[in-house]
C-alpha positions in Angstrom: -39.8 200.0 193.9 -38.8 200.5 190.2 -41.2 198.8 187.8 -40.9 197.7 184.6 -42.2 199.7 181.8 -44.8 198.0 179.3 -44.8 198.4 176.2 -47.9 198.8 173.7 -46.8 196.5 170.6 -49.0 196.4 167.1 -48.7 193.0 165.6 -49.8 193.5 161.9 -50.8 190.1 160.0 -53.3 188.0 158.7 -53.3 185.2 161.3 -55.5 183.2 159.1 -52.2 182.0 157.2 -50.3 179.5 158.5 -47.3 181.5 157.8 -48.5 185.0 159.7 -49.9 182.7 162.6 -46.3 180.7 163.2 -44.8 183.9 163.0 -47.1 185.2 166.0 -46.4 181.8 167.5 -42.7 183.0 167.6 -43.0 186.4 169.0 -45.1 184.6 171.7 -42.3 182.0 171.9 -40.0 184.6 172.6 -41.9 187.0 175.4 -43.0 183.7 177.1 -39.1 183.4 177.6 -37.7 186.7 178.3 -38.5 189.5 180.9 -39.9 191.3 177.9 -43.0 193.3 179.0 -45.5 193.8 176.1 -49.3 194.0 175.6 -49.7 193.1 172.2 -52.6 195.0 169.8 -53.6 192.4 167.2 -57.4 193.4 165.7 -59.9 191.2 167.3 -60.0 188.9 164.2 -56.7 188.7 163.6 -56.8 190.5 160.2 -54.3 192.9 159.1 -56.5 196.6 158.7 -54.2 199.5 157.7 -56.5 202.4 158.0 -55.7 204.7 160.9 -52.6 202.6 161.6 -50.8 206.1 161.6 -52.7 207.6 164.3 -52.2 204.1 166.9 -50.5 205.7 170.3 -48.2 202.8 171.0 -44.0 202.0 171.1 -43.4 199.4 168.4 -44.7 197.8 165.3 -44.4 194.1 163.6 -45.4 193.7 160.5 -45.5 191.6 157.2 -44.4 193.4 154.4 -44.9 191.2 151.8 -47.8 193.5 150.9 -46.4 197.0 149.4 -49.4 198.4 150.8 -47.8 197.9 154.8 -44.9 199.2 153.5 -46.2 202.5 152.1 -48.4 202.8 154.9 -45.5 202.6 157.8 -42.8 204.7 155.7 -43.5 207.4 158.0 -43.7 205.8 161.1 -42.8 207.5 164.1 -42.2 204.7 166.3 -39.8 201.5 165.4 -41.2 199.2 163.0 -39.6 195.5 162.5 -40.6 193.8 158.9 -41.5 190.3 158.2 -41.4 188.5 154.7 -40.3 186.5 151.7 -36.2 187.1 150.7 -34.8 188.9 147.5 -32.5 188.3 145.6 -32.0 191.7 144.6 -31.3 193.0 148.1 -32.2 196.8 146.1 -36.0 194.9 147.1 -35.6 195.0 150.5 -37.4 198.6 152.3 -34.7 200.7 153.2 -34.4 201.8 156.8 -36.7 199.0 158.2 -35.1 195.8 159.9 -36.3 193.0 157.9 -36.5 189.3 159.2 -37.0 187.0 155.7 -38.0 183.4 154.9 -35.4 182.4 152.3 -37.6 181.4 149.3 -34.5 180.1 147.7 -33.5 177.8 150.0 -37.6 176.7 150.0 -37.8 175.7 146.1 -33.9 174.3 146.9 -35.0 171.8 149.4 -38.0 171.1 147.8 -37.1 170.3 144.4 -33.9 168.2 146.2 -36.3 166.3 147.8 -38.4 165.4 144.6 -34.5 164.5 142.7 -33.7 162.3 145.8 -37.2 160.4 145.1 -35.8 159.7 141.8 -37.6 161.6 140.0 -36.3 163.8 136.6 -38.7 165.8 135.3 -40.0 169.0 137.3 -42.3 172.1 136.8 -43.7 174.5 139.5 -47.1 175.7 140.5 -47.1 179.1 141.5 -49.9 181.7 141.4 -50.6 185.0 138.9 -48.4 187.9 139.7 -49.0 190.7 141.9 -47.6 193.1 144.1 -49.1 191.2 147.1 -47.4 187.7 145.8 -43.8 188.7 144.9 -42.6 186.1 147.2 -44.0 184.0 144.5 -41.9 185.3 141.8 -39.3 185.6 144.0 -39.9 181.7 144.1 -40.7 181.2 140.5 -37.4 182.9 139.9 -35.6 180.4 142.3 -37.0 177.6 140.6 -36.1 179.0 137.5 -32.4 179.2 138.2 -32.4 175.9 139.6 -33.8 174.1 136.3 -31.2 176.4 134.1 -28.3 175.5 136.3 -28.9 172.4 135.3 -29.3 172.9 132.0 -33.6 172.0 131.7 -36.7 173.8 130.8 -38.1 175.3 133.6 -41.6 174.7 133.5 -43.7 177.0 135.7 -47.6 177.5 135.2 -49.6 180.3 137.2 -53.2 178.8 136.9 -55.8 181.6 137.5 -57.2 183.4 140.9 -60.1 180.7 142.4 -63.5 181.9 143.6 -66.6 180.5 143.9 -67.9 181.0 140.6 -64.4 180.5 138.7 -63.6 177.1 140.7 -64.8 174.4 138.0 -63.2 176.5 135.0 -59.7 177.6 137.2 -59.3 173.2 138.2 -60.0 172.8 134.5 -57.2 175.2 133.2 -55.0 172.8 135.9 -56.5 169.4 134.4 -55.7 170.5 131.2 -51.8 172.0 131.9 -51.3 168.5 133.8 -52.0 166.3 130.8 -49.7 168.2 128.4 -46.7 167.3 131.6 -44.4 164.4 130.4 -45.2 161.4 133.5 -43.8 160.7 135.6 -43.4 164.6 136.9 -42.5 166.2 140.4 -44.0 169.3 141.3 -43.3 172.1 143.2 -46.3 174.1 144.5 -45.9 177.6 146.0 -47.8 177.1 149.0 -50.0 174.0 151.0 -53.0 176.0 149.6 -51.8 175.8 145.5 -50.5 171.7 146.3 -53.9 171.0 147.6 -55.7 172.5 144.5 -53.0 170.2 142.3 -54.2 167.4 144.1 -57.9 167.9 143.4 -57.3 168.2 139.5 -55.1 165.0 140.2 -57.8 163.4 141.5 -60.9 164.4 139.2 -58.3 163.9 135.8 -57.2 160.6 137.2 -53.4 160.6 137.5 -52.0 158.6 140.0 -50.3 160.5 142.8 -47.2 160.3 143.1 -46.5 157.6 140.6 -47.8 159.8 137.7 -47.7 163.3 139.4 -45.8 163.5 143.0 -46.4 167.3 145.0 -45.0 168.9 147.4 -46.3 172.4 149.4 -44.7 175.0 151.4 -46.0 175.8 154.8 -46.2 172.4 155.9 -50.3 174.1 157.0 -51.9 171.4 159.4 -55.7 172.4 158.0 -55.1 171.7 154.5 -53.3 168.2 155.4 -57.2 167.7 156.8 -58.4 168.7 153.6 -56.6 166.2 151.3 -57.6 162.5 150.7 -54.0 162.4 149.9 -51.3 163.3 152.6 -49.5 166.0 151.3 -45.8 166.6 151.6 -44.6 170.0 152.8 -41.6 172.0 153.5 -41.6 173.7 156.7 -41.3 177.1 156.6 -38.6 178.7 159.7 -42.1 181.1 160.5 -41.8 180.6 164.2 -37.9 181.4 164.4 -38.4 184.2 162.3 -41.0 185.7 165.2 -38.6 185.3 167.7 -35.6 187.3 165.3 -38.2 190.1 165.0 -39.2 190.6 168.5 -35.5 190.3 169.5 -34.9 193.1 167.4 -38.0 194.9 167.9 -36.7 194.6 171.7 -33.4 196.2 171.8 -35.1 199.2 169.0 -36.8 199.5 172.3 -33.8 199.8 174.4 -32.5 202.4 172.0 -30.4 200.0 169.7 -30.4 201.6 165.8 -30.6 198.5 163.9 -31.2 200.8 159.9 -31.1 197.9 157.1 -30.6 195.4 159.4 -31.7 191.9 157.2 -31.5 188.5 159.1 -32.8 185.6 156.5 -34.4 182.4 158.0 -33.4 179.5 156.7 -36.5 176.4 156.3 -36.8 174.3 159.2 -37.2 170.7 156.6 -39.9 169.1 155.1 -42.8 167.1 156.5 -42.3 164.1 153.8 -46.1 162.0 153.3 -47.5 160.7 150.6 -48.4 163.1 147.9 -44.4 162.7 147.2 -43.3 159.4 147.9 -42.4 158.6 144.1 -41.3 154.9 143.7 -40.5 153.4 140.5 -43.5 150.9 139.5 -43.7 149.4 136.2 -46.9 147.2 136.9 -49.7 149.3 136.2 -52.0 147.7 138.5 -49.9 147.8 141.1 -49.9 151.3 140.6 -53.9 151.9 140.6 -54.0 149.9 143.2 -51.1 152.2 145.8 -52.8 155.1 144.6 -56.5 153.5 145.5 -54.9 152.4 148.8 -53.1 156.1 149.3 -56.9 158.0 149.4 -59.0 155.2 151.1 -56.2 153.2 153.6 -57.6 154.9 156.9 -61.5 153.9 155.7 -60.5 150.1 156.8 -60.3 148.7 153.2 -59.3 145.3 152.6 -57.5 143.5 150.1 -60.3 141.9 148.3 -61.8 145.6 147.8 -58.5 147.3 146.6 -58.5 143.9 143.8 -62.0 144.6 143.0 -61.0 148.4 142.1 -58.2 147.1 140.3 -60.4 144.5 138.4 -58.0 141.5 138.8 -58.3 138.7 141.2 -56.6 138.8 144.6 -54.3 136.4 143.9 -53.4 138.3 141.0 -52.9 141.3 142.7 -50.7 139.7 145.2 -48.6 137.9 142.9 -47.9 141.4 141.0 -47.3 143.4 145.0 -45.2 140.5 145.7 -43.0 140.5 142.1 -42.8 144.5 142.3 -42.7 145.8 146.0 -41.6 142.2 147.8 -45.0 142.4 150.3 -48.6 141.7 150.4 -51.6 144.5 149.4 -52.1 144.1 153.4 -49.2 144.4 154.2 -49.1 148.0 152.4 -52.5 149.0 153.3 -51.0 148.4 156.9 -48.2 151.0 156.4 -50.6 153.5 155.5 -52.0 153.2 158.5 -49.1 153.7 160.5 -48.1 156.8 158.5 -51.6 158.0 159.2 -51.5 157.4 162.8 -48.4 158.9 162.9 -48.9 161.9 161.4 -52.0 162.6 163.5 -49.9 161.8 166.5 -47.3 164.7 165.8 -50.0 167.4 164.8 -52.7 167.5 167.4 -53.7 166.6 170.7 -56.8 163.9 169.8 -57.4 160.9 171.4 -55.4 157.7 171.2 -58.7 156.7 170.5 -59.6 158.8 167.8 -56.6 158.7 166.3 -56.8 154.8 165.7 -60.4 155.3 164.8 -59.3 158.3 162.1 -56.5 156.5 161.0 -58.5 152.8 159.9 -57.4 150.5 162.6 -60.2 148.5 163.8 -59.2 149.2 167.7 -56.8 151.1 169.6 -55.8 147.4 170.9 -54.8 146.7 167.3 -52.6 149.6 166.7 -50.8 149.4 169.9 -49.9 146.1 168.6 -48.6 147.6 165.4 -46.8 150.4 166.9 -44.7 147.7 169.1 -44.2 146.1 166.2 -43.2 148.3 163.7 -41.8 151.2 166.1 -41.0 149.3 169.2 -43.0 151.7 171.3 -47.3 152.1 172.3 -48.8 155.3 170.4 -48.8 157.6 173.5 -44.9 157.0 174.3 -44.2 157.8 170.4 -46.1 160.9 170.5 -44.2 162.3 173.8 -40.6 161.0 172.2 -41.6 163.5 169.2 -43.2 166.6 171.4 -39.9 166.6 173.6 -37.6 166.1 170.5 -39.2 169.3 169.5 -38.9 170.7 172.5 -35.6 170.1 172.7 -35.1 171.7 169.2 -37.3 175.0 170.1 -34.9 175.5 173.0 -31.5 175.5 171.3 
């Protein structure tokens, strides 16, 4: 009986980043549905450790090269070797002789900065992080950006910040406080990555600007850990990681079969943009109707009432509800409310907890009283909207 042979694949990535883990995700996707037979060597911590890499006994190699170090180190590779990373424009940037599957940062700061024009917004910068050889995605992005302002004939305003530590935290979210109040208001920006929006949001919230009627963000990597690490929801675009595993293990696959794929470059377009508060920019000219969106933004899903978000504001209710009324045509409730449901909803399409605990997380005061809400708003109980969404994706994983 002729068996398959199995072949011994390095995956080399730092599966601590959203990015290298939906990547992983990918080339999971794609064994789980093909008779490809490989046992996979990732280190037992998921980190990416080039020492010795040249000496591994095995048939194929994955690997980010966003880092010049991976690079060098496989140059001399005896067995086939599929890269992973940000695109270039210069395509002189790409390693020659090496298959390359790319996320197309272009098309990232494109759809991103589209989304913050279709907001309304008309002022812009970006948010990127100091240069490197290990982040020339980001200049790759900066320079996107960059060309996208000059096209149409505006400043491009792009500010690096400094590298954050421990000890250089309180001085590196000054240097951020201090760049934000020198930005005409209102502003969008573009952040490099979840991790650089979320640090953007901080300074946001210590300097107090209102986010987004002062300051909207959006991220890359659309990263489900730093959306738990925001008191604001932040907006995302979705990186095309997963899609981009399962274009490298194809290739990686027929190198296998004895395919010579030299220079072969396939660049992944973004899959869209998780859209959530941090960047929902509407026009308010009230400005206690705007302190009090922005209280109601970070404290919704806490169960605050009206009468608290008016005390915050430091006008009566009535007041407050004659100004919601005259500028957004609804009540402070009825706003607080849609918070809610945006909360709910967002939990419902990124993990697996509870009904329960998503009603509780989210600030209704019983799972009772959001079913009631999701029939009313969505026409559907939480659990049936959170299966519609799972086998829409599905559906789009599959095509």
């Amino acid at each position: 009986m002729r068996t398959t042979k199995v072949n011994r694949i390095a995956l080399l990535f730092n599966a601590n980043k959203i990015f290298d883990h939906d990547v992983i995700g990918g080339i999971a996707d794609y064994l789980g549905s093909t008779r490809a037979a490989w046992d996979l060597f990732l280190e037992e911590d998921f980190r990416l450790r080039l020492p010795g890499i040249e000496h591994w006994q095995g048939d194929g190699i994955i690997a980010n090269f966003d880092d010049p170090a991976v690079a060098a180190a496989l140059s001399r590779c005896r067995v086939p070797v599929v890269a992973v990373g940000g695109s270039y424009a210069d395509r002189e940037n790409y390693p020659a002789g090496v298959p390359y599957v790319a996320t197309d940062n272009f098309k990232l700061i494109e759809l991103a900065r589209q989304h913050l024009i279709d907001v309304g917004l008309q002022r812009f910068a970006m948010f990127s992080v100091p240069a490197s050889e290990e982040n020339r995605w980001a200049q790759e992005r900066e320079n996107a950006f960059r060309s996208l302002m000059l096209g149409d004939q505006l400043e491009p305003e792009i500010f690096r910040g400094c590298e954050t530590s421990a000890h250089s935290w309180d001085a590196a979210v000054q240097v951020q406080i201090d760049w934000l109040r020198n930005l005409p208001k209102p502003v969008g920006i573009v952040a490099v990555t979840d991790a650089r929006a979320r640090q953007l949001l901080q300074a946001c919230m210590l300097a107090g600007f209102e986010v987004p009627e002062q300051v909207a963000i959006i991220g890359i990597d659309n990263d489900p850990l730093v959306r738990t690490l925001t008191r604001i929801p932040l907006s995302s675009v979705i990186q095309g990681a997963q899609e981009m595993g399962r274009a490298a293990a194809h290739l990686l696959e027929r190198m296998l079969h004895g395919v010579r794929l030299p220079d072969t470059q396939i660049v992944v377009p973004p899959a869209g943009i998780n859209v959530l508060a941090s960047s929902q920019y509407q026009v308010i000219k009230h400005p206690d109707v705007m302190r009090a969106r922005h209280f109601i933004r970070q404290y919704a899903s806490q169960g605050i009432k009206t009468v608290q978000v008016a005390e915050h504001v430091g006008v009566s209710r009535s007041s407050l509800e004659a100004y919601f009324r005259q500028e957004l045509g609804c009540t402070v409730h009825d706003v607080i409310l849609d918070f809610k449901l945006n909360a709910a909803k967002a939990a419902l399409e990124s993990d697996d907890r509870s009904i329960e605990d998503v009603a509780l997380d989210s600030g209704f005061t019983s799972t009772q009283y959001m079913h009631v809400v999701f029939r009313r708003e969505l026409g559907c109980t939480p659990r049936a909207y959170r299966d519609r969404v799972l086998s829409e994706r599905r559906q789009m994983a599959s095509v």
